[in-house]
FIGU-86169 format. One line per 3 residues: number of its first residue (from 1); their letters; for each residue x, y, z of C-alpha. Coordinates in steps of 0.25 Angstrom, whole numbers, plus 5000, padded with zeros to 4 digits. Layout:
NUM = a = X:Y:Z ~ ...
// end
This chain:
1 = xxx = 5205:5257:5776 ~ 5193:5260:5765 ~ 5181:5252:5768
4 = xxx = 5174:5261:5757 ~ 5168:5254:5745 ~ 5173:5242:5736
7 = xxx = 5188:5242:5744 ~ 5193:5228:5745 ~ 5207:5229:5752
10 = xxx = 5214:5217:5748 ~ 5230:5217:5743 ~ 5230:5231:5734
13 = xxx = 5215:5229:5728 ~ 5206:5239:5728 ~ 5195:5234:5722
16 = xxx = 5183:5241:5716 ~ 5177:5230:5706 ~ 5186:5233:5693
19 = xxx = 5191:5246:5698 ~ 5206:5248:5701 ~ 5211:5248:5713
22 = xxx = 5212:5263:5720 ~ 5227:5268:5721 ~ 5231:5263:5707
25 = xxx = 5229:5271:5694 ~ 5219:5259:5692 ~ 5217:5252:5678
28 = xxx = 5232:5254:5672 ~ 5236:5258:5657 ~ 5226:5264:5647
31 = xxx = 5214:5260:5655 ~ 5219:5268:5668 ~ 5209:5279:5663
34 = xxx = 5196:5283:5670 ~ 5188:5296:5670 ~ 5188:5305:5681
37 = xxx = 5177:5310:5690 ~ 5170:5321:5687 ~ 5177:5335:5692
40 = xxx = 5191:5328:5693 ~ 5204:5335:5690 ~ 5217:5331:5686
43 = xxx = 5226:5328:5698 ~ 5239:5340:5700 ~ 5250:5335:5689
46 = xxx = 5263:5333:5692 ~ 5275:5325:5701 ~ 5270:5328:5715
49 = xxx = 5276:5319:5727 ~ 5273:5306:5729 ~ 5260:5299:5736
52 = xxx = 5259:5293:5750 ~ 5270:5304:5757 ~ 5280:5301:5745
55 = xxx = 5282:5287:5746 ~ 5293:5280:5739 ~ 5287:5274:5729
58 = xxx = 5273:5280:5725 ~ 5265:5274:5714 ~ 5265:5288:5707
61 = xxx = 5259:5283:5693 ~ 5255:5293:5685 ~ 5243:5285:5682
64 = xxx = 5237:5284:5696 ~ 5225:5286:5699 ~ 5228:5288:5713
67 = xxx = 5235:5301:5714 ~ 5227:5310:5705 ~ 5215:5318:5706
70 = xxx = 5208:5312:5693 ~ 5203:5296:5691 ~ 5211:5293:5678
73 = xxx = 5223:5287:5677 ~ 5228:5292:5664 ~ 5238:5281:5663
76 = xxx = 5254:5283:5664 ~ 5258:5296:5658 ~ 5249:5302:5665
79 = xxx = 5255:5314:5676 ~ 5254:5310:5691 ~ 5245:5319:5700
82 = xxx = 5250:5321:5713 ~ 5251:5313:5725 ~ 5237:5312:5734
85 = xxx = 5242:5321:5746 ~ 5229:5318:5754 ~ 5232:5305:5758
88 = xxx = 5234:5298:5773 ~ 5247:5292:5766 ~ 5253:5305:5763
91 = xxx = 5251:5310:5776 ~ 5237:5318:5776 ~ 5233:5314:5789
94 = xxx = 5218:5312:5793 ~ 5215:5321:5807 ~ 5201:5321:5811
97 = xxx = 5187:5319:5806 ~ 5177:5331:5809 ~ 5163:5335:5802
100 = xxx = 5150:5326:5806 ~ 5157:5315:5797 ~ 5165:5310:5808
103 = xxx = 5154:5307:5816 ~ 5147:5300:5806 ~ 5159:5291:5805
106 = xxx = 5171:5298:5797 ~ 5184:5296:5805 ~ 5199:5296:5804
109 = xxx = 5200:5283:5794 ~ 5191:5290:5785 ~ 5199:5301:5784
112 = xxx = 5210:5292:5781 ~ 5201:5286:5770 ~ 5200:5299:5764
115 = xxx = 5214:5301:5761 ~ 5218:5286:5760 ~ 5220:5285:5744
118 = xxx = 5211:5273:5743 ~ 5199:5280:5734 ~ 5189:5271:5737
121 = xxx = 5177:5276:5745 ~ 5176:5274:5760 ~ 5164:5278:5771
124 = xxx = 5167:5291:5775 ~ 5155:5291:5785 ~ 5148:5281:5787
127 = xxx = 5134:5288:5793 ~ 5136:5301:5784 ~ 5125:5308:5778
130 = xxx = 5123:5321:5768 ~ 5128:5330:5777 ~ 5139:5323:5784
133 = xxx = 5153:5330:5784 ~ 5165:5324:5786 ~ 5180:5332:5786
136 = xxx = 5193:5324:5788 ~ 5206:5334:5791 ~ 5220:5330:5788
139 = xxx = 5233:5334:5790 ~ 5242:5335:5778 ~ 5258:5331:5779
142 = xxx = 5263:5344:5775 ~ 5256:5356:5768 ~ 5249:5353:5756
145 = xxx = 5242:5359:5743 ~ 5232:5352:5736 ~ 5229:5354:5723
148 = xxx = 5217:5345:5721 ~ 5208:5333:5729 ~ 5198:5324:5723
151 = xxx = 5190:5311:5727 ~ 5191:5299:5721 ~ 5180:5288:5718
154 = xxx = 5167:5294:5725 ~ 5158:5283:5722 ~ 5143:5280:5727
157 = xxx = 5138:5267:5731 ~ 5124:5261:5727 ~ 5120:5265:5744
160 = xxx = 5111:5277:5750 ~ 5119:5275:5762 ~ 5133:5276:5754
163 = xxx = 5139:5290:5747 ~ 5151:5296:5744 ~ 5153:5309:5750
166 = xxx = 5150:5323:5743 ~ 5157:5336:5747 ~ 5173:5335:5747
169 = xxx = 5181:5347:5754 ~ 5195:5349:5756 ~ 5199:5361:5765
172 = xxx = 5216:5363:5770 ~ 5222:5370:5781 ~ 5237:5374:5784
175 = xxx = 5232:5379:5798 ~ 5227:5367:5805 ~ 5217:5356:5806
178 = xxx = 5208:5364:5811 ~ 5207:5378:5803 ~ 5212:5385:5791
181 = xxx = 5205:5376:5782 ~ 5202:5380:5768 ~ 5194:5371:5756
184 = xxx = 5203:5365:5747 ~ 5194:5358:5738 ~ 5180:5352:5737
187 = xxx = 5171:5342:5728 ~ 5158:5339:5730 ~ 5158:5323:5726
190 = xxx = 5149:5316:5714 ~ 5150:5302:5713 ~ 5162:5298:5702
193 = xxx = 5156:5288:5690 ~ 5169:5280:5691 ~ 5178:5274:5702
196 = xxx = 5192:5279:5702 ~ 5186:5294:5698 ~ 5190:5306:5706
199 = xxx = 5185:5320:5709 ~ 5193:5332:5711 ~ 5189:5342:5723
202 = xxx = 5188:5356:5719 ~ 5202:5363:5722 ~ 5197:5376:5730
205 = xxx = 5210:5379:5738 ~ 5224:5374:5736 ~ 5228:5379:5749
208 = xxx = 5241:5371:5756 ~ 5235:5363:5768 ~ 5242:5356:5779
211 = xxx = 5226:5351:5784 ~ 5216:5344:5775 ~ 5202:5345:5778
214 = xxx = 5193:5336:5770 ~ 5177:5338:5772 ~ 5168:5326:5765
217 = xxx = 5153:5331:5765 ~ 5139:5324:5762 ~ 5137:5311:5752
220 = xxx = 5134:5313:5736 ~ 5124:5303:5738 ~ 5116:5305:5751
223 = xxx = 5103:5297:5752 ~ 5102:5290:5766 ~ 5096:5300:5777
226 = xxx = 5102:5301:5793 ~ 5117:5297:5795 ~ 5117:5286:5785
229 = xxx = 5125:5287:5773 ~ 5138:5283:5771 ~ 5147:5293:5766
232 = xxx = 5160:5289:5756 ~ 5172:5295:5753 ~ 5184:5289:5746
235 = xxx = 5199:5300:5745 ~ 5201:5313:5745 ~ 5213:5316:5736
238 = xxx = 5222:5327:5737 ~ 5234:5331:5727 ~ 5245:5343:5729
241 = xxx = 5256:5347:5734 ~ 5263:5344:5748 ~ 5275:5349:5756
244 = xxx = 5282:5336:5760 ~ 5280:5333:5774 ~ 5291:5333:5785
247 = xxx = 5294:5318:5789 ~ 5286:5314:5803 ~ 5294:5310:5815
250 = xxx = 5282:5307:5821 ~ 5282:5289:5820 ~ 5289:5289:5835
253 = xxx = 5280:5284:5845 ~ 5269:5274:5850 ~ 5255:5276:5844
256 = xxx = 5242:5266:5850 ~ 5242:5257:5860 ~ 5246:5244:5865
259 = xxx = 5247:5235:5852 ~ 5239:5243:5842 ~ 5250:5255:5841
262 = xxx = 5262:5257:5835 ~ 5276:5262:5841 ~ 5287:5269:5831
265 = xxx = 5298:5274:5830 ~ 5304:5284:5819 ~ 5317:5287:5813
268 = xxx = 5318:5296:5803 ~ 5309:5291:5793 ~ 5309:5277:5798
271 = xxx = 5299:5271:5807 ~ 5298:5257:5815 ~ 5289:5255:5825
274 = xxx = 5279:5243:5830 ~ 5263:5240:5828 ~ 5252:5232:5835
277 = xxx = 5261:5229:5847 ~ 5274:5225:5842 ~ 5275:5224:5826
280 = xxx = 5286:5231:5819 ~ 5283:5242:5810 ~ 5292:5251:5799
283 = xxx = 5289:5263:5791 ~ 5294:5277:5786 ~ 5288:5290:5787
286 = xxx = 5286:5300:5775 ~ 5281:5313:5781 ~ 5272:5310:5792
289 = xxx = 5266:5296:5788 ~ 5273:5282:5791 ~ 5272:5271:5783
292 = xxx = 5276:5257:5790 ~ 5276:5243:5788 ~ 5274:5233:5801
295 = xxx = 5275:5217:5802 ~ 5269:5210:5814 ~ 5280:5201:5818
298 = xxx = 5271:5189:5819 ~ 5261:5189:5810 ~ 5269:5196:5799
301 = xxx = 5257:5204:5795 ~ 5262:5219:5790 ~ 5255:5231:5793
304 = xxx = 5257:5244:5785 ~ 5257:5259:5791 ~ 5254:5273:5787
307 = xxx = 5254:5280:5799 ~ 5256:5296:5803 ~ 5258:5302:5818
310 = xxx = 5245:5313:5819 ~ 5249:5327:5825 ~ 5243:5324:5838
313 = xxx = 5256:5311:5838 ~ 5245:5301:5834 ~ 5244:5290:5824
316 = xxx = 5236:5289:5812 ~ 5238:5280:5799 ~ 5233:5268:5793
319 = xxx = 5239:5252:5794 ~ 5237:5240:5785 ~ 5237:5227:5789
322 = xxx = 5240:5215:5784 ~ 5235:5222:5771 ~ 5223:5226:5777
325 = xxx = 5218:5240:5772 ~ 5225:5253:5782 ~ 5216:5257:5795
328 = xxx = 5218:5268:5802 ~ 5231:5269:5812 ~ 5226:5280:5822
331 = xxx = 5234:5280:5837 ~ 5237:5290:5845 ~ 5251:5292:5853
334 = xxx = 5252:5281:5864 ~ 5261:5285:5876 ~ 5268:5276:5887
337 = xxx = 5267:5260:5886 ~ 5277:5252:5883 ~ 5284:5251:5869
340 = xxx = 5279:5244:5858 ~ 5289:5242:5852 ~ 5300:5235:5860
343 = xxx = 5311:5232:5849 ~ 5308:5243:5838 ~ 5317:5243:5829
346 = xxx = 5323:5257:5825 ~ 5317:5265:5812 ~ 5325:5263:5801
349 = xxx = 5327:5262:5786 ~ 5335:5252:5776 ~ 5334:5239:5771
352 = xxx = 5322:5234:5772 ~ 5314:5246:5774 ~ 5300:5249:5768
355 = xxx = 5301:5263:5764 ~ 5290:5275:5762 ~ 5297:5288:5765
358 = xxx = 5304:5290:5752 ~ 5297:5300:5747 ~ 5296:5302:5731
361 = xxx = 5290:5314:5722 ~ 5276:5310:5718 ~ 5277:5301:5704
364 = xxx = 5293:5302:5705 ~ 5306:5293:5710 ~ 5311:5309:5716
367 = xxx = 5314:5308:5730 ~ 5308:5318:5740 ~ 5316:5324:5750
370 = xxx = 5308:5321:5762 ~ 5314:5305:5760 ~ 5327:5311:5764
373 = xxx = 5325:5306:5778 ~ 5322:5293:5775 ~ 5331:5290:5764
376 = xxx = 5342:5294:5772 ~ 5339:5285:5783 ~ 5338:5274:5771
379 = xxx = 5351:5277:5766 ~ 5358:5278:5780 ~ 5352:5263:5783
382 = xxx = 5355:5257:5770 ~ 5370:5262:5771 ~ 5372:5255:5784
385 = xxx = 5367:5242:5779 ~ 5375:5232:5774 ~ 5365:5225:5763
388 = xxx = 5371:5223:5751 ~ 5360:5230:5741 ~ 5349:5238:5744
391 = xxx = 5338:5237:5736 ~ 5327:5251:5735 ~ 5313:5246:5732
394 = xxx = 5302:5255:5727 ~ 5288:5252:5727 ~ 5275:5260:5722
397 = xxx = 5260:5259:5726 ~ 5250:5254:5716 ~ 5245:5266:5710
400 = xxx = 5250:5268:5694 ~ 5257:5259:5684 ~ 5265:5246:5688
403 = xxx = 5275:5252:5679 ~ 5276:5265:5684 ~ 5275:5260:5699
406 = xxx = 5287:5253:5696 ~ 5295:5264:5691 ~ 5294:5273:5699
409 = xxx = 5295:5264:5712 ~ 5310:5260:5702 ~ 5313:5275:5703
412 = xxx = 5310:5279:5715 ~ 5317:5267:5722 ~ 5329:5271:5713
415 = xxx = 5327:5286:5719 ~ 5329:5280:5732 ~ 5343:5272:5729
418 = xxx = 5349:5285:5721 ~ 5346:5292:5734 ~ 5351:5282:5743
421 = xxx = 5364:5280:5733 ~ 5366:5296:5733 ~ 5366:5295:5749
424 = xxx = 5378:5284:5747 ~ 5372:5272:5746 ~ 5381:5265:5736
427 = xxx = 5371:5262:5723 ~ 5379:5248:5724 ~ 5370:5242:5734
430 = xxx = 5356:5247:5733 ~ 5346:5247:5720 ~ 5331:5250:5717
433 = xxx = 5320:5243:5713 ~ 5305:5248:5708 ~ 5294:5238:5714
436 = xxx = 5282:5247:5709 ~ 5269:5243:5716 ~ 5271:5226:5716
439 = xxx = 5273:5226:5729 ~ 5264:5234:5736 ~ 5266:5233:5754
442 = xxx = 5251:5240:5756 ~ 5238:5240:5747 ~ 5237:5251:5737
445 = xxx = 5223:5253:5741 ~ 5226:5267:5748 ~ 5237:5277:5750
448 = xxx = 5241:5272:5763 ~ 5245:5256:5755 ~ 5251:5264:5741
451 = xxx = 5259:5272:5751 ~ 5264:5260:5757 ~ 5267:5254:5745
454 = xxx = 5276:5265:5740 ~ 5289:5263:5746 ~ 5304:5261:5746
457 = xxx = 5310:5247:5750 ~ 5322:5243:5755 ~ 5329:5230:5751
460 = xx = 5341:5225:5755 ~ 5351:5212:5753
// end
């Protein structure tokens, strides 16, 4: 989706000259260190849940740089910081633009941008001035406390028509979208001397909020008169504590039209459905966001999914194809017309299923118990299937150590068979396997791919 500066979106690079790519803990072993921005605070200490919903196989490393409020990754003895909680991926959910910024060209995507875990800067407004404000409002998945926000890489480019914007401020509600907001947290920005630095907001309030309400005010470097700057902004990150949403029943319907919308149909946690006329599509739900994969039948070409069903019964996520970078998904309910899916096949779970509903304590192989739904439908499928040896394969996103990556993928996919064995499964005929992050289905550019790429595979012979 970033079309900010210096992004080239290629295979899993991120390439900034001789920087690392965002979403790893960058240079790994005793060079991993880089001093943090001025005014940055350590991230919260401790296990937390995992990224991206929970997903089965989160990266997790105690050295990345991706999770935590400071710029340095200290290498792997280091303590985790909690999972990033304002993220499209783990179900923050962008619902309107408002202030004189969206005139001046701020819109849904761009509030997407701002919680999409890709820290490189992106044009928040594009004939912004001084005085422009912009506010984005999200829904949370479930109540939340936040214990602290920062910005990452606020950098200036050698243009008077190009800045980074100044004044960051974070209000939550519990009421509504539209009133009982109170201010969480605010910075006013300065340009950071290095990349990969972050600065942390001023915590005023650490009052639970089910709506977010971010306001992004003015340039730190203002120089061009009228409507002519270009106003950057790159993340907002947000670290705390949530109540683990209920799982959504929402991925029932027909959503666009004609051969640009989507039909699916949901059991349980499993999802199947169609695309762009008649390709086939399969996905599971963790709280309210889908994750799917899709193949068009002819052309082979596999398109990926993040998707969520808005209040109002809409559609809003993001889509890669062909390895392309995400771009927004926003349809609204279609009604009437014929099917589009003529043979879909019923949502199910077993051998050969792509698995991200597994849900795992942030930094650990322990099972949450909102998977119960989905593991259950697993262990129901797998008992009726007459394969010989089930094989549980877990995979991790880029950030972190190969090493540990490939650990705690290991562990967590032998979380999963002990579960499975314990529902009566005999241990006989199924095994696990640890793939780390070698074999990556999404780029690990933003949250959206390194959600994708944490997952549970089934495998069968």
């Amino acid at each position: 989706m970033r079309l900010g500066i210096g992004i080239v979106g290629c295979g899993l690079c991120l390439i900034w000259g001789c920087q690392p790519k965002e979403g790893d803990a960058g240079p790994r072993g005793a060079d991993a260190a880089q001093p943090t921005a001025q005014g940055a605070q350590p991230g919260p200490q401790g296990g937390g849940q995992a990224s991206a919903g929970g997903d089965p196989a989160s990266g997790g490393d105690p050295a990345s740089g991706s999770s935590g409020v400071t710029s340095s990754s200290a290498g792997d003895d280091a303590v985790a910081p909690s999972a990033n909680l304002l993220t499209f991926a783990s179900g923050a959910i962008p619902l309107k633009v408002g202030g004189v910024g969206a005139t001046q060209g701020a819109q849904i995507e761009e509030a997407i941008e701002a919680i999409d875990g890709n820290h490189t800067p992106y044009t928040l407004l594009s004939k912004g001035n001084g005085k422009s404000v912009t506010e984005f409002v999200y829904l949370l998945p479930a109540e939340t406390t936040f214990e602290g926000f920062a910005v990452p890489n606020v950098w200036e480019v050698p243009s008077k028509y190009t800045t980074f914007s100044k004044e960051v401020e974070v209000y939550g509600s519990a009421q509504g979208a539209d009133a009982g907001y109170e201010l969480l947290a605010k910075a006013s920005l300065a340009t950071h001397e290095k990349r990969g630095q972050q600065t942390a907001l001023q915590v005023v309030s650490k009052k639970p909020s089910k709506w977010i309400k971010v306001r992004l005010s003015g340039g730190i470097q203002v120089e061009a008169e009228g409507n002519k700057t270009s106003l950057q902004f790159s993340e907002l990150i947000g670290h705390g504590s949530q109540q683990r949403p209920d799982l959504s029943k929402a991925f029932t319907g027909r959503w666009g039209k004609g051969n640009a919308g989507y039909e699916l149909a949901q059991s349980g946690a499993a999802v199947s459905g169609c695309y762009d006329g008649a390709a086939p599509l399969t996905g599971t739900v963790s709280g309210n966001i889908l994750r799917a994969r899709g193949e068009e039948p002819r052309t082979k070409v596999v398109s990926l999914f993040v998707l969520t069903v808005m209040p109002d019964g809409s559609m809003r996520g993001v889509r890669s194809t062909n390895g392309a970078p995400f771009r927004l998904v926003d349809f609204s309910t279609e009604t009437g017309g014929k099917a589009r899916c003529p043979s879909l096949a019923p949502p199910a779970l077993g051998c050969g299923s792509i698995l991200h509903g597994i849900n795992f304590k942030y930094n650990s192989a322990e099972i949450e118990k909102d998977s119960e739904t989905l593991l259950a439908q697993l262990y129901t499928s797998l008992k009726a299937d007459k394969h010989a040896k089930i094989r549980i394969e877990g995979h991790t996103s880029s950030e972190g150590s190969e090493s540990y990556n490939l650990d705690l993928s290991k562990r967590r996919a032998e979380a999963v068979v002990g579960d499975l064995t314990r529902r009566g499964l005999p241990a006989s005929r199924i095994s696990a396997v640890g793939r780390g992050e070698a074999s990556p289905i999404a780029s690990n550019a933003d949250e959206a791919g390194r959600s994708l790429n944490r997952r549970v595979e089934v495998r069968c012979e």
